[in-house]
N, CA, C and O atoms as a Tripos MOL2 file, in Angstrom:
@<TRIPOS>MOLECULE
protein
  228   227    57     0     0
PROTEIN
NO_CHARGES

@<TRIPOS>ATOM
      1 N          -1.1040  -27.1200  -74.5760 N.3       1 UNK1
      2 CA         -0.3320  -26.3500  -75.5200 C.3       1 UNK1
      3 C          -0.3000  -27.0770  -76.8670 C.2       1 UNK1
      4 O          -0.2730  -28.2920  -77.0660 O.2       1 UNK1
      5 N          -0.3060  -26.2320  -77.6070 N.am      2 UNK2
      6 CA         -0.3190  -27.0230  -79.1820 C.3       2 UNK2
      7 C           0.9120  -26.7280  -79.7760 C.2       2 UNK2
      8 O           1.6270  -25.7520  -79.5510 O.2       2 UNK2
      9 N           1.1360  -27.8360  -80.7050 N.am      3 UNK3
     10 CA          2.3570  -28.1080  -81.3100 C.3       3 UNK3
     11 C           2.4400  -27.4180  -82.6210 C.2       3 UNK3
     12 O           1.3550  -27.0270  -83.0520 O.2       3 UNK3
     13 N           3.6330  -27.1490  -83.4540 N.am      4 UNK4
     14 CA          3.0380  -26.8120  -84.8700 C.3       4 UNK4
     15 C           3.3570  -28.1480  -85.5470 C.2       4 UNK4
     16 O           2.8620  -28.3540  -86.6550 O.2       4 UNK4
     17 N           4.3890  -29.3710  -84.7980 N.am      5 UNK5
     18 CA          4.0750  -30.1760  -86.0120 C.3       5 UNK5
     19 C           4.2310  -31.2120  -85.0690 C.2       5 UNK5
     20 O           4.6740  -30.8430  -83.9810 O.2       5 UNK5
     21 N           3.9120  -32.7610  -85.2400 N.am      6 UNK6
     22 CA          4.0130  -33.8980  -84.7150 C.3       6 UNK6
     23 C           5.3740  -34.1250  -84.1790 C.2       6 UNK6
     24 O           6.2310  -33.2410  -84.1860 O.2       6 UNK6
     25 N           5.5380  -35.1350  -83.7860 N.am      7 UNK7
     26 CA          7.3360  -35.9210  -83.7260 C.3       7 UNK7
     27 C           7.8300  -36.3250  -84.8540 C.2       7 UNK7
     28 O           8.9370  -36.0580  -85.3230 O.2       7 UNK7
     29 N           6.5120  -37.3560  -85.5450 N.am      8 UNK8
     30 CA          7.0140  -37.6980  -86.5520 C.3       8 UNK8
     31 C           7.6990  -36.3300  -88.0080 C.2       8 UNK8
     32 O           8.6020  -36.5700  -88.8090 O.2       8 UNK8
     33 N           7.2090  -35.5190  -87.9440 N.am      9 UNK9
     34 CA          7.1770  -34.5100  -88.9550 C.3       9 UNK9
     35 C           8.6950  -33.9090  -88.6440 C.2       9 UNK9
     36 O           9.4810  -33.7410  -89.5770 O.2       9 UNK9
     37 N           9.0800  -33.5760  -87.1770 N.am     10 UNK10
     38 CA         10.1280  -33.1660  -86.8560 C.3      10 UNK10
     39 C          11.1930  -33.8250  -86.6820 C.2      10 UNK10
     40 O          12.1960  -33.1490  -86.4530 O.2      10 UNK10
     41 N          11.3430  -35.3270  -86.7300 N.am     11 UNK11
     42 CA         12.3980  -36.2390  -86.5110 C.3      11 UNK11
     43 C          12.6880  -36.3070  -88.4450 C.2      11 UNK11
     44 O          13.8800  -36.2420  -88.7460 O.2      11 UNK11
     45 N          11.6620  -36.4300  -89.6740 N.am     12 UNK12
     46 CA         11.4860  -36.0140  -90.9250 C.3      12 UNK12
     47 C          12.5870  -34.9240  -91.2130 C.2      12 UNK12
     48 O          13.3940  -34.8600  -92.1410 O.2      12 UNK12
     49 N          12.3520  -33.9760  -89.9990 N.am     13 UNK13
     50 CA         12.8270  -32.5510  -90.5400 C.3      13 UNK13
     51 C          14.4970  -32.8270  -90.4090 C.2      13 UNK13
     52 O          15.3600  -32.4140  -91.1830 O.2      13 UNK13
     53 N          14.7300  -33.8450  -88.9090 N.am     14 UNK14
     54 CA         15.9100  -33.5610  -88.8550 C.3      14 UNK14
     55 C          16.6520  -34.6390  -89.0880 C.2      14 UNK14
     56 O          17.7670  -34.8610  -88.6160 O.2      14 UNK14
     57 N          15.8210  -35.5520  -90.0750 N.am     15 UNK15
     58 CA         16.6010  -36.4610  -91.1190 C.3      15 UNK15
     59 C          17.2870  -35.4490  -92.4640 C.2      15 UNK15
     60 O          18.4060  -35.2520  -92.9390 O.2      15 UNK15
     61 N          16.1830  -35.0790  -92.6650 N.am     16 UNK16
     62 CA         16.3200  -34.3420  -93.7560 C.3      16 UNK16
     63 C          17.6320  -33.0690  -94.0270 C.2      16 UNK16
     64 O          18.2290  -32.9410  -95.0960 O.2      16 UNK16
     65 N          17.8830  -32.1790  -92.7260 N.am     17 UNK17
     66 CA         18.7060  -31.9690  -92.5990 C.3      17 UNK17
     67 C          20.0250  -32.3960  -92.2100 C.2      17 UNK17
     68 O          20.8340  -31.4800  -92.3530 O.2      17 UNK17
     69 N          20.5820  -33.5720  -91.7240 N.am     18 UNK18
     70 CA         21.3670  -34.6460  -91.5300 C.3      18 UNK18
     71 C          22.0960  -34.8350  -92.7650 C.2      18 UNK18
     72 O          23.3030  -34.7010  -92.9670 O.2      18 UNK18
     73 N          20.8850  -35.2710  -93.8050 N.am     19 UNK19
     74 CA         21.3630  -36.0220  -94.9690 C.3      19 UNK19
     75 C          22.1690  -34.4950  -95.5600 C.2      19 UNK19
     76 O          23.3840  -34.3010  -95.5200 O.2      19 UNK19
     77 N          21.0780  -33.4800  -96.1190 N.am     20 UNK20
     78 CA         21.6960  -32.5440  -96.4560 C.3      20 UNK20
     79 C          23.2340  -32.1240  -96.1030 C.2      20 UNK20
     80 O          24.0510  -32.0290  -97.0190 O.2      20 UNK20
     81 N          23.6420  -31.8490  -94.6040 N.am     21 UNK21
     82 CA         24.9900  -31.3490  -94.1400 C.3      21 UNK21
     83 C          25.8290  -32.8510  -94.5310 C.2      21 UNK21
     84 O          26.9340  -32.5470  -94.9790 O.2      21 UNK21
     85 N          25.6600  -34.1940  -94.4990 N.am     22 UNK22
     86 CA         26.2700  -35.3600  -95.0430 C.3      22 UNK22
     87 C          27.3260  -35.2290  -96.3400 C.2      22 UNK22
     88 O          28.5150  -35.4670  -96.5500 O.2      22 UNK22
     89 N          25.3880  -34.3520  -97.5900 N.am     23 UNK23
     90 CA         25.9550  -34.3390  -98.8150 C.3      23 UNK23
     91 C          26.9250  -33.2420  -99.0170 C.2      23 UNK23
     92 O          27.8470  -33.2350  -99.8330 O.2      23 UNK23
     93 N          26.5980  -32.2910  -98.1560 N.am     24 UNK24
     94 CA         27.4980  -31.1650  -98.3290 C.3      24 UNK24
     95 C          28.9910  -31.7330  -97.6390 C.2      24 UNK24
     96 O          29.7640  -32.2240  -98.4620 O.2      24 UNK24
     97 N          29.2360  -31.7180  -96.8740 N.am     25 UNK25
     98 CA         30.3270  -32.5210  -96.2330 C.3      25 UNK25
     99 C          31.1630  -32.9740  -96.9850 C.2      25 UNK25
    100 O          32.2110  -32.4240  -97.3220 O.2      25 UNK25
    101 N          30.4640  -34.8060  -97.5540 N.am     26 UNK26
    102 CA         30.9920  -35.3570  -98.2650 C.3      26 UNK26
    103 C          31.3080  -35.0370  -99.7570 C.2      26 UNK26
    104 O          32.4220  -34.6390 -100.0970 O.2      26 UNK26
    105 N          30.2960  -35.2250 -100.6220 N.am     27 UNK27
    106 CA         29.8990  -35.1690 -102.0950 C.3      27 UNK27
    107 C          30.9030  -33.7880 -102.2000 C.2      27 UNK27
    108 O          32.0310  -33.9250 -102.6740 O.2      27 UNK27
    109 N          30.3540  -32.2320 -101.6540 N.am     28 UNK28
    110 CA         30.4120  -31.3810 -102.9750 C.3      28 UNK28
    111 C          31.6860  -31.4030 -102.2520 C.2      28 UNK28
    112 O          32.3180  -30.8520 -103.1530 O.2      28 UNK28
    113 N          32.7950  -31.6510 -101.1090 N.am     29 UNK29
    114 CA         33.5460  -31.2480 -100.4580 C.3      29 UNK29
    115 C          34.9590  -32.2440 -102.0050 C.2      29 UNK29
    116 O          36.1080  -31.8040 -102.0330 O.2      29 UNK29
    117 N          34.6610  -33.1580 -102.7860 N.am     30 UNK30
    118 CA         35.0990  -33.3930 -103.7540 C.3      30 UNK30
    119 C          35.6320  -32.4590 -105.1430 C.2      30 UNK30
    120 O          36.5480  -32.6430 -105.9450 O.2      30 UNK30
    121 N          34.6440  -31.4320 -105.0090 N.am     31 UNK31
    122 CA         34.6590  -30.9210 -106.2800 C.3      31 UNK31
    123 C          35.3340  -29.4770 -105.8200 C.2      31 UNK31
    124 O          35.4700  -28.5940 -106.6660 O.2      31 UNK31
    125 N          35.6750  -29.3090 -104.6960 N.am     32 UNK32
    126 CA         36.8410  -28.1940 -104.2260 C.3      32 UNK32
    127 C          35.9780  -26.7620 -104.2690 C.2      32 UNK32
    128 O          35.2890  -26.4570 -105.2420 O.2      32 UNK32
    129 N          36.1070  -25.9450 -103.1070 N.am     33 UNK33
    130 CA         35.6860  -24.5040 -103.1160 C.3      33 UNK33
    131 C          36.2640  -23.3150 -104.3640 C.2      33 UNK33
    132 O          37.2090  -23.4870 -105.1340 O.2      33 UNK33
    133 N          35.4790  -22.2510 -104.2770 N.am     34 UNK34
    134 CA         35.8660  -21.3210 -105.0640 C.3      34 UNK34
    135 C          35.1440  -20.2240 -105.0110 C.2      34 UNK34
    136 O          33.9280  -20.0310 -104.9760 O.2      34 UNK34
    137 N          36.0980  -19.5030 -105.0100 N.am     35 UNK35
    138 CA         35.7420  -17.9910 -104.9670 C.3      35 UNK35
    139 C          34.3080  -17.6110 -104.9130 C.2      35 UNK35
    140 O          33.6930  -18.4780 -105.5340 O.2      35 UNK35
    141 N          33.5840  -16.8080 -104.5050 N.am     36 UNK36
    142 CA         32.1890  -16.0920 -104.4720 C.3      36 UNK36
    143 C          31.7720  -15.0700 -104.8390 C.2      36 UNK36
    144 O          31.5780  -14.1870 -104.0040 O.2      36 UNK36
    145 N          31.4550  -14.8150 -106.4010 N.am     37 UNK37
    146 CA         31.8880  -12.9960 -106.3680 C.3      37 UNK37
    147 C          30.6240  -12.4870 -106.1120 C.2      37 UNK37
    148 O          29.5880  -13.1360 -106.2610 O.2      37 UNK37
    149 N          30.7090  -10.9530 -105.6010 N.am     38 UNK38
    150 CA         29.4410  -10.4700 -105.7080 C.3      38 UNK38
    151 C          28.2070  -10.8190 -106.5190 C.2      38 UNK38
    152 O          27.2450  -11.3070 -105.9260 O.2      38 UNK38
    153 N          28.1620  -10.6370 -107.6500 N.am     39 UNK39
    154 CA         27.4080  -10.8010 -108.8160 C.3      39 UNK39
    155 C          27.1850  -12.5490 -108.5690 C.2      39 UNK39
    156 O          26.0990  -12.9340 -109.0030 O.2      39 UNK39
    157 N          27.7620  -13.2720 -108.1510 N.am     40 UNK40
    158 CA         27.1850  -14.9180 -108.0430 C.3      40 UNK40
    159 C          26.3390  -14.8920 -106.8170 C.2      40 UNK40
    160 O          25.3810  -15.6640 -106.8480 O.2      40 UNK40
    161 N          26.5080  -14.0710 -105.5980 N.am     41 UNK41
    162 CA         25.7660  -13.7760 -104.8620 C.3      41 UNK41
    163 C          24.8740  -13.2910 -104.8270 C.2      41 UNK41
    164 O          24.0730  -13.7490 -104.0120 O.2      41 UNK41
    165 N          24.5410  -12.3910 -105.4450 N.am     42 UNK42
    166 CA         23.3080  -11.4730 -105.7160 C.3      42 UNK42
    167 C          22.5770  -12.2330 -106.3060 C.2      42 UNK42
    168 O          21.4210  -12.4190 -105.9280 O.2      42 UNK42
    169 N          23.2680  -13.0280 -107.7040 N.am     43 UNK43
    170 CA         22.0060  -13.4200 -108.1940 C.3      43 UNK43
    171 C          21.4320  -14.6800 -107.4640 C.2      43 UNK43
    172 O          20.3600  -15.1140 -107.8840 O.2      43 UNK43
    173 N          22.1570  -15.4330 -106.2070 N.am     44 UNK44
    174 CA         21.5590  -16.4300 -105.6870 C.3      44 UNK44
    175 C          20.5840  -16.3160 -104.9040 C.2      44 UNK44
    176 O          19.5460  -16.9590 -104.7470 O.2      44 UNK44
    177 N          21.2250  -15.0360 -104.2190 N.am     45 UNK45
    178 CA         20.1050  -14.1540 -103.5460 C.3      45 UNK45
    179 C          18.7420  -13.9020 -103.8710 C.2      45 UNK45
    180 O          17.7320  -14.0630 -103.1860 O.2      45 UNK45
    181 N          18.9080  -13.4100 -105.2240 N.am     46 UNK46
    182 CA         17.6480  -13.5090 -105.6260 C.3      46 UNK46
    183 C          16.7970  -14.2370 -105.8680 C.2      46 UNK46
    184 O          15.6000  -14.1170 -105.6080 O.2      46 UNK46
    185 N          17.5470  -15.3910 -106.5990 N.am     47 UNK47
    186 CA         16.7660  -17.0400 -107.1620 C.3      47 UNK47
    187 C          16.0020  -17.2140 -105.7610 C.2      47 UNK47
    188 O          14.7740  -17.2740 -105.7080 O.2      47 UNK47
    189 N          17.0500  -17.3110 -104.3310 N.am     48 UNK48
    190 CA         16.0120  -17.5700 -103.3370 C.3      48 UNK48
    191 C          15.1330  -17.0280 -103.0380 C.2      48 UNK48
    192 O          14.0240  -17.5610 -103.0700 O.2      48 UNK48
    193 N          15.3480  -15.6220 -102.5930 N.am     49 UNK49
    194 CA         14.0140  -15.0710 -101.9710 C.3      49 UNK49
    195 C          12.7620  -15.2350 -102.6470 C.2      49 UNK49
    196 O          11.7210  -14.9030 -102.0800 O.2      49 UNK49
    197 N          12.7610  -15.5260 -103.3470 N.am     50 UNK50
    198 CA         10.6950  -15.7460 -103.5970 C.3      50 UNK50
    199 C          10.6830  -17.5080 -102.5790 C.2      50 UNK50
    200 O           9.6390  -17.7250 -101.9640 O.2      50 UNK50
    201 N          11.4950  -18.2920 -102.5090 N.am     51 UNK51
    202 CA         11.2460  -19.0050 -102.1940 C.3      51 UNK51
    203 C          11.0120  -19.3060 -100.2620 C.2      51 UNK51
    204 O          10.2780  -20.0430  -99.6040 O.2      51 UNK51
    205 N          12.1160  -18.2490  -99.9160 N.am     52 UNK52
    206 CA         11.7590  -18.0080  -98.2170 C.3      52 UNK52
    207 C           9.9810  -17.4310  -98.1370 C.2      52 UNK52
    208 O           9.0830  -17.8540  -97.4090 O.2      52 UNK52
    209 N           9.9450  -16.3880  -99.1290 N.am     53 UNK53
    210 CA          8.6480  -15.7530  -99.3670 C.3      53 UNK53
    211 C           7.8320  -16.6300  -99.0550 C.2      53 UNK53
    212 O           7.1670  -16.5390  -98.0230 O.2      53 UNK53
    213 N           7.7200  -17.7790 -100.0080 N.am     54 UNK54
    214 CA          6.2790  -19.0170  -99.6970 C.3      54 UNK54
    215 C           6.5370  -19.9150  -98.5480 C.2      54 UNK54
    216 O           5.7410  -20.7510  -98.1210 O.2      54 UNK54
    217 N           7.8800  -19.6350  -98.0240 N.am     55 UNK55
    218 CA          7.5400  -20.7710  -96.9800 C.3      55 UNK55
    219 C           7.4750  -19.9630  -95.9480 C.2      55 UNK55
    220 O           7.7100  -20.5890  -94.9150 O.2      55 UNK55
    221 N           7.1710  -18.3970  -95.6960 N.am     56 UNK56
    222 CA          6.4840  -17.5560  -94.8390 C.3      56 UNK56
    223 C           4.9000  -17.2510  -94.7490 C.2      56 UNK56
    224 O           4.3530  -16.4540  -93.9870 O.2      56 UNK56
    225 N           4.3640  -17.9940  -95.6130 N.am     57 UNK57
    226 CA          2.9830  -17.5580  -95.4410 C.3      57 UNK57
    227 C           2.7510  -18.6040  -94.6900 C.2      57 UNK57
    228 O           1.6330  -18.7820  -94.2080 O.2      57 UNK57
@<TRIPOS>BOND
     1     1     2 1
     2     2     3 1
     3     3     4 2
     4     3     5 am
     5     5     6 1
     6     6     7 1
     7     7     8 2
     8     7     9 am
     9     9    10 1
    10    10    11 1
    11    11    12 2
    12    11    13 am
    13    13    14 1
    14    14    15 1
    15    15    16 2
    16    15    17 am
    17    17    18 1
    18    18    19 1
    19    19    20 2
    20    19    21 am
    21    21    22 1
    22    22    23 1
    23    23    24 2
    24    23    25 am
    25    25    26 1
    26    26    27 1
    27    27    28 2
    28    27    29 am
    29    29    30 1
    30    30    31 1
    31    31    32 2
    32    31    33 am
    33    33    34 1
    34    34    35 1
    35    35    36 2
    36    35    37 am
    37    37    38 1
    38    38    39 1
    39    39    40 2
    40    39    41 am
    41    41    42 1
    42    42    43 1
    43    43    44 2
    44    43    45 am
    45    45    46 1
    46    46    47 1
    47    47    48 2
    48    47    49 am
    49    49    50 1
    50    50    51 1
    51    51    52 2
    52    51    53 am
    53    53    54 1
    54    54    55 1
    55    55    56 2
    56    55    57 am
    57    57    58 1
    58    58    59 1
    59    59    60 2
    60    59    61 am
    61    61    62 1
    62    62    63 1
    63    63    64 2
    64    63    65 am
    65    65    66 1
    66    66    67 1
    67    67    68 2
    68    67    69 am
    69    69    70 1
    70    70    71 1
    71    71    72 2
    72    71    73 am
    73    73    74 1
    74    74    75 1
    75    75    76 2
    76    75    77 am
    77    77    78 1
    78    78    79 1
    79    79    80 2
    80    79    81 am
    81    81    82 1
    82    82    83 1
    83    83    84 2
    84    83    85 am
    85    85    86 1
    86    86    87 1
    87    87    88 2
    88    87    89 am
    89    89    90 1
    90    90    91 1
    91    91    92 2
    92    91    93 am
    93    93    94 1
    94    94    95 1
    95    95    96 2
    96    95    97 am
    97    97    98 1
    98    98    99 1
    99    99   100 2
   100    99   101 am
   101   101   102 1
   102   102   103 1
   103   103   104 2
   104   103   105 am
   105   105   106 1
   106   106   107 1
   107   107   108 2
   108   107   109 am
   109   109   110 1
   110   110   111 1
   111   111   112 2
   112   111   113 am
   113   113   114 1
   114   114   115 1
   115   115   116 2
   116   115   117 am
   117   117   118 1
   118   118   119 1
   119   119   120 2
   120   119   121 am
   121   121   122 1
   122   122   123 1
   123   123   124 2
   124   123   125 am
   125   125   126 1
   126   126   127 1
   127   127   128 2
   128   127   129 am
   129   129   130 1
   130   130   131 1
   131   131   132 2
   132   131   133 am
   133   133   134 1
   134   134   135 1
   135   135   136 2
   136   135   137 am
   137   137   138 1
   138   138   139 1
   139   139   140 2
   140   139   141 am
   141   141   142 1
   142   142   143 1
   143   143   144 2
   144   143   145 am
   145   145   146 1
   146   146   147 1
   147   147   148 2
   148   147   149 am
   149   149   150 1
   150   150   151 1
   151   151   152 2
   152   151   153 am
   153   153   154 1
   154   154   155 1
   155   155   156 2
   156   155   157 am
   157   157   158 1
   158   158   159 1
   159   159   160 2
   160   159   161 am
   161   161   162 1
   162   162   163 1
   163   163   164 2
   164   163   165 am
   165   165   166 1
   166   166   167 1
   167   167   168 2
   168   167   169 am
   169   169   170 1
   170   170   171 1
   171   171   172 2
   172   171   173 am
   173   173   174 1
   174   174   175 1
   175   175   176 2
   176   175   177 am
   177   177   178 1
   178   178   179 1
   179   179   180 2
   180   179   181 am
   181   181   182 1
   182   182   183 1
   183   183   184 2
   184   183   185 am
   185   185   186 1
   186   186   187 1
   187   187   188 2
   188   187   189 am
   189   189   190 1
   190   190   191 1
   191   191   192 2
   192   191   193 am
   193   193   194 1
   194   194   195 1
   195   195   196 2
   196   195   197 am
   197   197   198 1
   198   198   199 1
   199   199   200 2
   200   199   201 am
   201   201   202 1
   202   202   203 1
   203   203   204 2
   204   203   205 am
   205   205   206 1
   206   206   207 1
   207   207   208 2
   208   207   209 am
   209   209   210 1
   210   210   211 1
   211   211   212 2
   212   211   213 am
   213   213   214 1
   214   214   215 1
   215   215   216 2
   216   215   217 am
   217   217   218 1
   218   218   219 1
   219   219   220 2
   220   219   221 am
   221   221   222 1
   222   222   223 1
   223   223   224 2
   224   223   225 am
   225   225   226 1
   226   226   227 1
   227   227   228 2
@<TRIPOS>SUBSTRUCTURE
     1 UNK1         2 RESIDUE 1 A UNK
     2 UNK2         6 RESIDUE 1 A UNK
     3 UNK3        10 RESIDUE 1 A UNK
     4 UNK4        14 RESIDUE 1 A UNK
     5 UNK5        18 RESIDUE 1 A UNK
     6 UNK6        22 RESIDUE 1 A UNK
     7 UNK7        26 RESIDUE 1 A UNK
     8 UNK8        30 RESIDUE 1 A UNK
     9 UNK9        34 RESIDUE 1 A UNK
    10 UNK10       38 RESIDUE 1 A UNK
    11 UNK11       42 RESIDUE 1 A UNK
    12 UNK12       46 RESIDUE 1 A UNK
    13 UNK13       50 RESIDUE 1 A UNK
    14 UNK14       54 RESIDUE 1 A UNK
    15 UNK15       58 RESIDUE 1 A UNK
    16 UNK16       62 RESIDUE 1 A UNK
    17 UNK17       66 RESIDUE 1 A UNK
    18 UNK18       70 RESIDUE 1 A UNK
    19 UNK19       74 RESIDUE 1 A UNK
    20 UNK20       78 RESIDUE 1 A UNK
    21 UNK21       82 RESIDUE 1 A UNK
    22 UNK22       86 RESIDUE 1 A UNK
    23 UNK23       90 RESIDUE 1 A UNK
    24 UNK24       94 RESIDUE 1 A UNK
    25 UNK25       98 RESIDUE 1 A UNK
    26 UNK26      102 RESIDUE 1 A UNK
    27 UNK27      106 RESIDUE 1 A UNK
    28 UNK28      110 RESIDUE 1 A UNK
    29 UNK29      114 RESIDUE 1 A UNK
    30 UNK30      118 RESIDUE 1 A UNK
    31 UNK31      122 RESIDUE 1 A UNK
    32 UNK32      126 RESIDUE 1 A UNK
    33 UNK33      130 RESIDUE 1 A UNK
    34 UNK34      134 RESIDUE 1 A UNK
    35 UNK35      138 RESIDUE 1 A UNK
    36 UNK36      142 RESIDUE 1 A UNK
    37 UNK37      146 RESIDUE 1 A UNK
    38 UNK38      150 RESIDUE 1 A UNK
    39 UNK39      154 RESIDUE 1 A UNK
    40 UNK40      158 RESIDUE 1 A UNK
    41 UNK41      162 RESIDUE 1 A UNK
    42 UNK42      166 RESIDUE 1 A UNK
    43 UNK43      170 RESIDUE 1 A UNK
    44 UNK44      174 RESIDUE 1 A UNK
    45 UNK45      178 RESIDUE 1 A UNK
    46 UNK46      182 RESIDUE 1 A UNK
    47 UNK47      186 RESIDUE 1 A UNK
    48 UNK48      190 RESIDUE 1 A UNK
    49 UNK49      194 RESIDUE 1 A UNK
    50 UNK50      198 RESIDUE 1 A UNK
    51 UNK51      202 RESIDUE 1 A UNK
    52 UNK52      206 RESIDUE 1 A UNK
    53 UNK53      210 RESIDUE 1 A UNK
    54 UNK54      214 RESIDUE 1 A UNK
    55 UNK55      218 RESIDUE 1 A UNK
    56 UNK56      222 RESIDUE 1 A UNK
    57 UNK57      226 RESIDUE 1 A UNK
């Protein structure tokens, strides 16, 4: 059976996500939540999707 990525690539992946939930956690958990309005959503929405886009091909 074939893999799509090594160990090494996937232990990478789930450093990488580690650190991420860390910074979120720690760091932005400083600068206090706030509101979400539609219109801040949408447009984040958008900024992303081209970017799920390329990491689907």
């Amino acid at each position: 059976m074939e893999s799509i990525g090594s160990p090494l690539m996937w232990s990478l992946f789930a450093a990488f996500v580690l650190v991420a939930l860390l910074v979120d956690f720690f760091a932005m958990s400083k600068q206090g939540a706030h509101r979400v309005s539609t219109r801040e959503a949408a447009i984040w929405s958008l900024c992303a999707a081209p970017s799920f886009r390329c990491i689907s091909v």
